[in-house]
N, C-alpha and C positions, 0 to 999 in steps of 0.2 A: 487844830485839835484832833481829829481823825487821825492824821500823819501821825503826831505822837502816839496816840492810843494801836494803830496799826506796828510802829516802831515797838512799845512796851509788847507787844503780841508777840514780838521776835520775828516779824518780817522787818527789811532792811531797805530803809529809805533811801532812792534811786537820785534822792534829791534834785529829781526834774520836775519840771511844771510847765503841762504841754497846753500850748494855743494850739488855733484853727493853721495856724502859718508855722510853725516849730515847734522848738520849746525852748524853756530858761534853765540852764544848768545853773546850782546854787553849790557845786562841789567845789570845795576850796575858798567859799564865801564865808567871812564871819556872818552868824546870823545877825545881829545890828546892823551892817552894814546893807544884809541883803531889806532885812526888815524896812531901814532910813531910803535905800538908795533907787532897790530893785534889781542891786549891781549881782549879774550873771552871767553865764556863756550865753546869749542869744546865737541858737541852730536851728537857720531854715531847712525846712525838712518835707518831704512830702509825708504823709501818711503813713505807709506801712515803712519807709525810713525809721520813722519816729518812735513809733510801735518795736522797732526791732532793736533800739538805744536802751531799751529798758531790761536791767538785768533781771538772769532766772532767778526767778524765788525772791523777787523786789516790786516797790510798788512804785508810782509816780501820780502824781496830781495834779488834777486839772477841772474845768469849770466844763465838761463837757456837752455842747449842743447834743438833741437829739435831731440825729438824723440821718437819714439812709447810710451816707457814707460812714458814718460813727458805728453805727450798731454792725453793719458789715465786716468792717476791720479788727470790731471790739468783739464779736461773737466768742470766741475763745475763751474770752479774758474775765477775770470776777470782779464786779465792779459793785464799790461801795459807795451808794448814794444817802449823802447828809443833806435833810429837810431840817428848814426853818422858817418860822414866822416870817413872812416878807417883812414887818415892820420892826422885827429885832433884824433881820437879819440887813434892812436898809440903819438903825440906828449905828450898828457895829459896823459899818462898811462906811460910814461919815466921822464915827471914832478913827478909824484907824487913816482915812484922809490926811486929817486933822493931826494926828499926832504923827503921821513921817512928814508932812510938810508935801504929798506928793500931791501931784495935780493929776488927776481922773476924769478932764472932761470925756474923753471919750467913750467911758466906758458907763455903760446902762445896767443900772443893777435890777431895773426889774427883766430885760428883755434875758439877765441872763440869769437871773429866777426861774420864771419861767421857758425858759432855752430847755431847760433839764430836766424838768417833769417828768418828760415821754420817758424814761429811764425807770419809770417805778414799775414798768409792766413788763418791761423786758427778764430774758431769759440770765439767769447767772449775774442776778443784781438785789444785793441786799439794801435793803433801807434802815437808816439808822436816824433820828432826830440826833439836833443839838442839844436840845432839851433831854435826852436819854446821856448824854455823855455828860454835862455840865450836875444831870442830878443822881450820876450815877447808879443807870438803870442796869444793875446787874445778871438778868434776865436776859435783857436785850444784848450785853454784850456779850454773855457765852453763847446766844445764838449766833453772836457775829464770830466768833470762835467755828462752832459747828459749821458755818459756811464758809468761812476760810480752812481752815481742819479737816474737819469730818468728826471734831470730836473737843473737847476743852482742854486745851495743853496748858494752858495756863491760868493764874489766880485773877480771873475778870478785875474785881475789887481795886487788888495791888496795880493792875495795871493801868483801871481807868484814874485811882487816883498819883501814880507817878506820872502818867499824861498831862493832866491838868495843871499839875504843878512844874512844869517844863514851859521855856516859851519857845516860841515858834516865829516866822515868818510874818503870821498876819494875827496872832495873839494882841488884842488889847493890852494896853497898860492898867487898864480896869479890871483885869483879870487877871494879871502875873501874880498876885499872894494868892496860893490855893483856898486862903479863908472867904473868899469872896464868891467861892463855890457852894 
């Protein structure tokens, strides 16, 4: 949801999505396929490698831990942090299991809930809820404007609601008809 509403802002999706160990290039993926599969470039990468794959005046996405090494390399960088309910934010993360068929044991969605917390205090990091972008908190997104900008270049409104009506990567099927907004 952020990726599109960042896209709608007219910054240009890097189409990566960085782990602790690389990242997943999805250029050149249909999104179904990336959505069903996970099918990407996987590029192990060290850190500032990875950091320097990301083009100027682009974004990329990731579950980011807080941690020394994260805030160090990330110091430069504007980083938009999305809060959610742990308990929507585990029901939607058992929706979307469910409907690509993929298996997740590995992965701990509270450890990486909470993984990213540390990020709301840090320098050159905006907070945005889900709950702001789903009820289209227009307020909050020309501030997200202001701190990507410096100023409101564009119609908050149009953009969050061309966002939501776009799917994405990890978009619910619960949520593809923007009436369910």
């Amino acid at each position: 949801m952020c990726g599109n509403l960042l896209s709608e802002l007219g910054i240009v999706n890097s189409l990566l999505h960085y782990k602790k160990t690389g990242y997943i290039s999805f250029k050149d993926v249909p999104l179904e396929e990336a959505k069903m599969n996970n099918t990407g470039k996987k590029v192990r990468a060290s850190y500032p490698d990875v950091l320097s794959d990301i083009p100027e005046e682009s974004f990329a996405l990731s579950h980011l831990q807080y941690n020394a090494e994260n805030v160090k390399y990330l110091k430069d960088f504007k980083k938009v942090l999305v809060k959610r309910d742990l308990s929507s934010a585990l029901s939607s993360f058992n929706d979307f299991v469910a409907e690509t068929n993929r298996t997740l044991e590995y992965f701990d969605m509270r450890q990486l809930y909470n993984g990213v917390k540390g990020w709301e205090n840090e320098h050159n990091t905006f907070i945005i809820t889900f709950d702001d972008m789903i009820n289209k908190n227009i307020e909050k997104i020309d501030q997200l404007q202001e701190f990507l900008f410096g100023e409101i270049k564009h119609d908050s409104e149009q953009a969050i609601t061309q966002a939501l009506a776009k799917d994405s990567v990890t978009k619910s099927n619960k949520r593809k008809n923007s009436e369910n907004f």
